[in-house]
N, C-alpha and C positions, 0 to 999 in steps of 0.2 A: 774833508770829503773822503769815502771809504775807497776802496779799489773795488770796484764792479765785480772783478774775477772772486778774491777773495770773498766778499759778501755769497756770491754763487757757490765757491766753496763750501763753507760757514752753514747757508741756508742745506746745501746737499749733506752737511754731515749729521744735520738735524734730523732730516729728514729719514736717514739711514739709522739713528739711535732708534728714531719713534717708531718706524717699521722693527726694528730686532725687539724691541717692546713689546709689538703686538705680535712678533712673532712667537716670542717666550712665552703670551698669556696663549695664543691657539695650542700650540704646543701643552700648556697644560692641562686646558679646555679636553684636549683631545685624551690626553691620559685621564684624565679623570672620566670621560664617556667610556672608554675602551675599559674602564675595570667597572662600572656600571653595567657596562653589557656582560663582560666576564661573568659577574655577579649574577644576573638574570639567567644567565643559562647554564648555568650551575643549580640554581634555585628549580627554573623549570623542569632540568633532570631528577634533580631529589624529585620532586613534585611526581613525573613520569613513575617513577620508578615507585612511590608510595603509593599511586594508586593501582599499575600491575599487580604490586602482594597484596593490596586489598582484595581486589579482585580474583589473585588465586585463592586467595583465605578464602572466601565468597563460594565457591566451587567446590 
């Protein structure tokens, strides 16, 4: 028969791997959004900026 404390142990460091797990994949999740958004708004400013010299061309 196991020791009580030890299993509670055992089961806590499980628990603790699975959570660093999902923390490593939010963690990626999150860099991979944040250069997604970088990317958008960078994109939008080209975009801005293409349609102003249109626009002065236009004039």
């Amino acid at each position: 028969m196991n020791d009580p404390l030890l299993d509670r142990a055992q089961l806590a460091i499980e628990e603790s791997q699975a959570l660093q797990k999902t923390k490593l994949a939010l963690q990626a999740e999150q860099l991979h959004r944040r250069e997604a958004l970088r990317l958008s708004v960078m994109e939008n400013a080209m975009y801005r900026t293409e349609i102003k010299a249109y626009r002065e061309d236009r004039d």
